[in-house]
N, C-alpha and C positions, 0 to 999 in steps of 0.2 A: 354578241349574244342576241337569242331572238325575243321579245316580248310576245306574250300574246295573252290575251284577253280569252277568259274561256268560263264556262258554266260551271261553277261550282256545286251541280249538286251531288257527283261522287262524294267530292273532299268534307261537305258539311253533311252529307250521312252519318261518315267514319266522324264527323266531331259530334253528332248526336249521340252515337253510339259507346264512345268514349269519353264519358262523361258528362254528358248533357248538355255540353256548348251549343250557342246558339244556331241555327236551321237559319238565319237571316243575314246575307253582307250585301256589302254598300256597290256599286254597279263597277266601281273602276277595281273592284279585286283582279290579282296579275297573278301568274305564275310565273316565278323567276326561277332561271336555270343556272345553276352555278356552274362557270365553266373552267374556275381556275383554283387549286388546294392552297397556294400561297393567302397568307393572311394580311390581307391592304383593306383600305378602305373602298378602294375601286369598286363601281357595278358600272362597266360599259359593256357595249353590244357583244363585243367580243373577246372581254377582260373581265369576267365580275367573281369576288371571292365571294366565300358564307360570310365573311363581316360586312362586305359591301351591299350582299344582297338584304343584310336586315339591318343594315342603316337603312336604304332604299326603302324598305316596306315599313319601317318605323314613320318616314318622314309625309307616308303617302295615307298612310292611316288605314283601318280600316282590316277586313280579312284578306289576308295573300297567301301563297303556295311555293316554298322558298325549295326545291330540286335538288340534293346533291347527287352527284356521280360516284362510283366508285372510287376510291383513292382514302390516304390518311392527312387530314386536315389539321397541320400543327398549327396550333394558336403559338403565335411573336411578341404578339404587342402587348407589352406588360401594363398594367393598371395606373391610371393617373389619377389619383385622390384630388388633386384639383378638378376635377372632372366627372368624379363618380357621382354626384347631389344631380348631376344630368340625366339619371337614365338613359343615356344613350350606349349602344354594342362598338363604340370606336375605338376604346380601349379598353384590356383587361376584359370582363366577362362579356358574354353574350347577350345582356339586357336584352328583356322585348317587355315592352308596353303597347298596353290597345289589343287591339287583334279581333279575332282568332286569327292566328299565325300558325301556321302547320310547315314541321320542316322534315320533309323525307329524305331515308338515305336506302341506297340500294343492297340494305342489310347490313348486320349486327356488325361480319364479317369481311365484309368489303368495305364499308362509310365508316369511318372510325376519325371522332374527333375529338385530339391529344391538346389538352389544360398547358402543357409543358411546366404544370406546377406552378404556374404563373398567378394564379385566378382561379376563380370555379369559372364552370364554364358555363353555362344556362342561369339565368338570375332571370324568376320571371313576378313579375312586380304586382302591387295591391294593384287587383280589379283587373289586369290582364290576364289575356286566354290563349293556351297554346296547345299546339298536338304533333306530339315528336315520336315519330316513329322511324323503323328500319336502319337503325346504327348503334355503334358504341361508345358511348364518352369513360374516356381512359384519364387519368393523371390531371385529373383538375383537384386543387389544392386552397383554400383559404387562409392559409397560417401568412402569410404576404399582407392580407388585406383584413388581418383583425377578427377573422371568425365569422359571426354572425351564423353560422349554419349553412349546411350545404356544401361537402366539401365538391360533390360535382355537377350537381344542380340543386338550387334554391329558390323554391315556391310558396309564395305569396298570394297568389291568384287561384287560378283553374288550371288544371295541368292534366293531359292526359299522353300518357306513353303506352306506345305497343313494338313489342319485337324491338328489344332495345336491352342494353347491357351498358352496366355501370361497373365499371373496374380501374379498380386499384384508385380508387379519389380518397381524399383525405381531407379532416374537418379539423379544426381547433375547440368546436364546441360540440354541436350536433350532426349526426345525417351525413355522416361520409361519403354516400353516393346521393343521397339525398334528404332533404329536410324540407318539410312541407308544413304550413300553416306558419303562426308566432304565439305564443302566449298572449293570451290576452285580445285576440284579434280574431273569430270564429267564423271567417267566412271562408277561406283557403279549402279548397276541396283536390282531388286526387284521383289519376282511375290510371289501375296501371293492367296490363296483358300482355303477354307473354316477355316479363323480365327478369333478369338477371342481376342481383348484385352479386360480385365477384371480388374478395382481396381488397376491399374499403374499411378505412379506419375510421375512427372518430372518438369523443372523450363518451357520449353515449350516443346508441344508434351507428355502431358502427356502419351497416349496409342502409338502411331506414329511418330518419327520426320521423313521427307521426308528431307534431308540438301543440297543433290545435286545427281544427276545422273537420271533413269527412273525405272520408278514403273508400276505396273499394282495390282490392286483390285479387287477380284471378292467373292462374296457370305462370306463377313467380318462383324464384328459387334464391334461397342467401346462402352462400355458400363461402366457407372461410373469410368473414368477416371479421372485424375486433373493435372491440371498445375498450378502451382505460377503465374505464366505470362501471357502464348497464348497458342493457341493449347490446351483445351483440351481432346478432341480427339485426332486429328491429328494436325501437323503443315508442312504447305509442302513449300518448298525452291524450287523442281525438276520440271520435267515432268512428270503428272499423266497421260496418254493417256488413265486409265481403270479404271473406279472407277464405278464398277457396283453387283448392289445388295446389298451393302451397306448401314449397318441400323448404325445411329449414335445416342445413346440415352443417356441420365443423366450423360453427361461431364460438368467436370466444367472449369474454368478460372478464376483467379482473376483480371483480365486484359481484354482480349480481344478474340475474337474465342473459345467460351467454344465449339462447336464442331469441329469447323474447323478454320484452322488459315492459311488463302491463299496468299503465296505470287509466286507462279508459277505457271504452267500449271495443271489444274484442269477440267477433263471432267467427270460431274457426271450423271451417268441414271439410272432409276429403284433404286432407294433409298430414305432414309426416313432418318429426321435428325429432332428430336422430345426432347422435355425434358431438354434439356440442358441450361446452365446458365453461365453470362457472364458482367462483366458494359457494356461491348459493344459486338457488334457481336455474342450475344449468338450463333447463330445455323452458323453463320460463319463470320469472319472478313477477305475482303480480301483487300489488298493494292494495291498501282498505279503502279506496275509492272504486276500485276497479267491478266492473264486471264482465266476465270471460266465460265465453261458450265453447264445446267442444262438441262435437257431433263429428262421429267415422274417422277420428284422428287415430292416428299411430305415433307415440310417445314412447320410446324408446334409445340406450345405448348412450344416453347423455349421463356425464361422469360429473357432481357438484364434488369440487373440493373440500376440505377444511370439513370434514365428518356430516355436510349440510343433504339435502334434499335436492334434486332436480327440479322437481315440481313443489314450488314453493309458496304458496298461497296465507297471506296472513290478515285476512279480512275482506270485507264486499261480498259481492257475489260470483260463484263457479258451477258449472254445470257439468257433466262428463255424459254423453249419450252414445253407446257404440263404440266406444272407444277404447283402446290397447293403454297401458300406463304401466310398464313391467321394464323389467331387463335394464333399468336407470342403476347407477350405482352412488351413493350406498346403499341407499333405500330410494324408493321412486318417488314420495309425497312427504312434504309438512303440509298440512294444512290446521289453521289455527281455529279454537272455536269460538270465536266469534265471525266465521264464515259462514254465509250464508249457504250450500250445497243442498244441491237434487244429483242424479245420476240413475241411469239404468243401463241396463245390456251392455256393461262395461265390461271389462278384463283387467286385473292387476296382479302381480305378480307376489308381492309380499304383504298384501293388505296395509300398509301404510298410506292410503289416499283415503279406505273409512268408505270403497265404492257399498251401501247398503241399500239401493234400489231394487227395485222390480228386473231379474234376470241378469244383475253385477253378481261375478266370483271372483274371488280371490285363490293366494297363494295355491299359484299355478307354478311348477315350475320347469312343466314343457311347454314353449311358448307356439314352437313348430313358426319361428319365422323367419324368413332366409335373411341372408345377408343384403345389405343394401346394393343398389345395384339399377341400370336403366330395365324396366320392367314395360316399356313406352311407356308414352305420355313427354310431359313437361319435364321433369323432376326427378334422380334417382326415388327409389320406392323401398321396401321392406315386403314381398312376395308371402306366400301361408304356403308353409307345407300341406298335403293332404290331411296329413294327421292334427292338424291345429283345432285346441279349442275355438278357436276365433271362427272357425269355419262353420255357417250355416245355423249360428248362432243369433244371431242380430234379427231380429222380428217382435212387431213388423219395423221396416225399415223406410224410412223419411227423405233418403236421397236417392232418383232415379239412377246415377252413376257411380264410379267411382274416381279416386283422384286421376285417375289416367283415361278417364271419356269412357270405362265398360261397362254396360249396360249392369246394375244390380237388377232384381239377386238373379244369383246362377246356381248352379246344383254341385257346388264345390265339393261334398262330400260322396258323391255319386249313389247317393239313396233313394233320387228318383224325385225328391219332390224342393222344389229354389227354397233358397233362404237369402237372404244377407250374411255377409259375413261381418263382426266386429273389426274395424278400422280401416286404414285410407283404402287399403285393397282387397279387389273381390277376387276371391281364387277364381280360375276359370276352369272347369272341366278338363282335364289332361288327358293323351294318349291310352295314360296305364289304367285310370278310374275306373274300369269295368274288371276289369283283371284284379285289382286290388279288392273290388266288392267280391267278385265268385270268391277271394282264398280268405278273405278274413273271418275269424272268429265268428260263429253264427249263423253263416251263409249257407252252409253245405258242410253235412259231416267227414271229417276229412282227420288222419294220422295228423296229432302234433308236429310229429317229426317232417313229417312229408308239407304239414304246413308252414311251418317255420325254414324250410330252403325254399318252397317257392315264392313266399313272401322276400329271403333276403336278397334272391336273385332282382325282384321288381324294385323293391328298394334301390338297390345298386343302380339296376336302369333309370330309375325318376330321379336321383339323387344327379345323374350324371348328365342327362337333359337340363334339370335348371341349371346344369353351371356351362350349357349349351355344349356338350360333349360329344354331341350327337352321334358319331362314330364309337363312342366308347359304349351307349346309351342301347344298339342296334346291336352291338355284339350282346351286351347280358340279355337283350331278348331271344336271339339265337338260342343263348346257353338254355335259357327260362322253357323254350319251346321243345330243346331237348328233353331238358329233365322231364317234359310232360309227356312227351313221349315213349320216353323209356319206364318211366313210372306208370304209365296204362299196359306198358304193354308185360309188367311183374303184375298187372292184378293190383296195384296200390295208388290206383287212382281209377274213379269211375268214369268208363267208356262214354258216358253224355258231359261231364264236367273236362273231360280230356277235350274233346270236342270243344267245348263252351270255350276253353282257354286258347285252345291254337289257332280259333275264330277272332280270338280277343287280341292275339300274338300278333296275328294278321294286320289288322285292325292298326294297333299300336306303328308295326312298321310303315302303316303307310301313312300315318300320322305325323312319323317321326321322316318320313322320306328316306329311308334304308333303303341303299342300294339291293 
């Protein structure tokens, strides 16, 4: 393999940025290129594994830049307890101490490095710093070596991940794909962007354990997760000051918090926590330590078993700004009073959350929000129909975006002047929104009759566009375009409003890209 010696100041950018790692290393930092996926100790010129290359950079001290290639990296070499008091990556997990150590893979999709259930696989140690990006750690396991947290990475230190995916790891105690800080020990910190946990277990913290220290989230997804206990997604003990863009969906819990399990600082915006399951607190349980934020979330379609509440709050402090909390079943909210609560320009569906702020409504029970689904962005999403109270509701509004990077507000209800909308997303202006404003109720006097078929026809078209039908979507405009012109030309439609819509037909098709 080749050595070379080179200027770190890309690589300690991305560690400034990721975390706040230090901007400073010592003159002999290397970039080492990994050139072979078998697991040895080796780092020669033209032989070196990912185990060889961070024993190599363990022993040389200091910041290094460790390369992988594409390929699937099975860990072999199983864990020697007589050896683990070393800190050293020669057996069993991937120890790093010291650093900033930064280890790149050439994506999530291609760099993929397999635990073989051996070990966790990342253990990064009190006072060390690391920055692991572009790959995915698959089947790292701790039930072999006693727990301790971490079924596929375990952080102690400073740790910052981007573009990275954790699947299918498994814990014996905490943090299935990951477990960050220790009780008792408040320096551990965390910064993670653009990640994934995916299919990770644990007794809590299925996909997450937060245990102590400070985190930040941005543009994350937990996705079918489990926990035995709490936390199926996450479970947080720390300080979250960033938990944004964050989609939380189909975690479970046998206990309590199937997506979130809160008992520290928690400030969530621009996120979506859908699907999940739980006896209590499906989509989040948080305790009377706790204090949790909500701002532009979308809380919805999460099922607590055993007759309990999704949104389960039984002391501390809670917040709801903007936010959706409906469509949960059985009911959406407990929340106990001795919680401390504020809320405004919320939405809830059955009034069991008590939203009584400035611009909160209750028992609503068109919610007008589509089904989940990739909407861009990060993260599936929950989309607003036209006709959603949530639309153009939310003012003023506090976050320039929404979960999926679009500009707030927009003019979702097409009446001419932006709003925000309540939760993670902002409808955006559609094809039909001008067409919809000339026929609805108000606009122009118009035959019921005559109004209610050109309405069901646009219906039909917008309904068939979100489910991306588009061909089906282009024909009910066709049909829409006729009707309006056979209906001007009986006298049952006025000759300027006929005009205004076959303008708007036009319009639409070439919106929608109709042949």
């Amino acid at each position: 393999m080749r050595w070379r010696i080179r200027a770190l100041a890309t690589a300690l950018a991305l560690a400034a940025s990721l975390g706040g790692l230090p901007t400073a290393a010592p003159a002999h930092a290397q970039t080492i290129e990994v050139t072979t996926t078998d697991d040895t100790t080796d780092c020669e010129p033209r032989n070196c594994s990912l185990r060889g290359a961070m024993i190599r950079a363990h022993r040389l001290g200091g910041a290094h830049t460790i390369v992988l290639l594409a390929g699937v990296y099975q860990l072999s070499i199983p864990p020697d307890p007589r050896q683990d008091w070393w800190g050293l990556p020669d057996n069993g997990a991937l120890d790093i101490a010291g650093g900033p150590i930064t280890i790149r893979g050439a994506g999530p999709d291609r760099t993929i490095i397999d635990g073989s259930r051996l070990d966790r696989i990342f253990d990064v140690d009190f006072g060390a710093q690391a920055i692991i990006e572009g790959l995915t750690v698959r089947n790292g396991d701790n039930y072999r070596t006693g727990g301790g947290g971490g079924g596929g990475i375990r952080n102690r230190g400073r740790l910052a991940l981007r573009n990275v995916d954790l699947f299918g790891n498994r814990s014996a105690d905490g943090g299935g794909g990951l477990s960050s800080g220790q009780q008792g020990i408040p320096d551990a910190s965390l910064s993670l962007i653009e990640v994934r946990f995916l299919n990770n277990e644990a007794g809590w913290g299925g996909g997450l354990l937060i245990d102590s220290g400070d985190a930040s989230l941005s543009r994350v997804t937990f996705a079918a997760n489990t926990a035995r206990w709490r936390g199926g997604g996450i479970a947080n003990h720390g300080h979250v000051d960033e938990f944004d863009g964050v989609t939380v969906i189909h975690n479970r819990a046998r206990e309590v918090g199937g997506g979130i399990f809160q008992a520290g600082t928690l400030l969530v915006s621009n996120s979506t926590i859908s699907g999940n399951r739980a006896n209590d607190g499906a989509a989040i349980s948080a305790v009377p330590e706790a204090f949790t934020s909500f701002t532009a979330v979308t809380i919805t379609e999460n099922v607590a078993r055993d007759g309990s509440a999704p949104v389960s709050v039984t002391g501390g402090r809670v917040r709801f700004v903007g936010t959706i909390v409906a469509g949960n079943r059985p009911i959406d909210c407990t929340i106990s009073a001795s919680t401390a609560m504020e809320s405004s320009n919320g939405i809830e569906g059955r009034s069991s959350c008590g939203l009584r702020g400035p611009g909160d409504r209750g028992n609503l029970d068109q919610l007008g929000l589509l089904p989940l689904r990739d909407n861009g962005g990060f993260g599936p999403t929950h989309g607003l129909r036209r006709t959603s109270p949530a639309v153009d509701a939310y003012a003023p509004c506090v976050l320039p975006r929404d979960q999926r990077g679009v500009t707030r507000p927009q003019d979702g209800d097409g009446d001419g002047t932006a709003r925000c909308d309540v939760g993670a997303v902002e409808r955006v202006p559609g094809p039909f929104d001008f067409l919809f404003w000339q026929v609805a109720p108000g606009s122009v006097p118009l035959n019921q009759q005559v109004r209610d078929q050109l309405m069901r026809h646009l219906s039909q078209a917008d309904e068939l566009a979100q489910k991306d039908n588009l061909k089906g979507a282009c024909a009910q405009l066709d049909v829409f375009a006729g009707d309006v012109a056979r209906l001007a030309g009986k006298g049952d439609l006025d000759e300027k409003l006929a005009g205004d819509l076959q303008e708007g037909a036009k319009k639409a098709r070439a919106g929608l890209k109709c042949q």
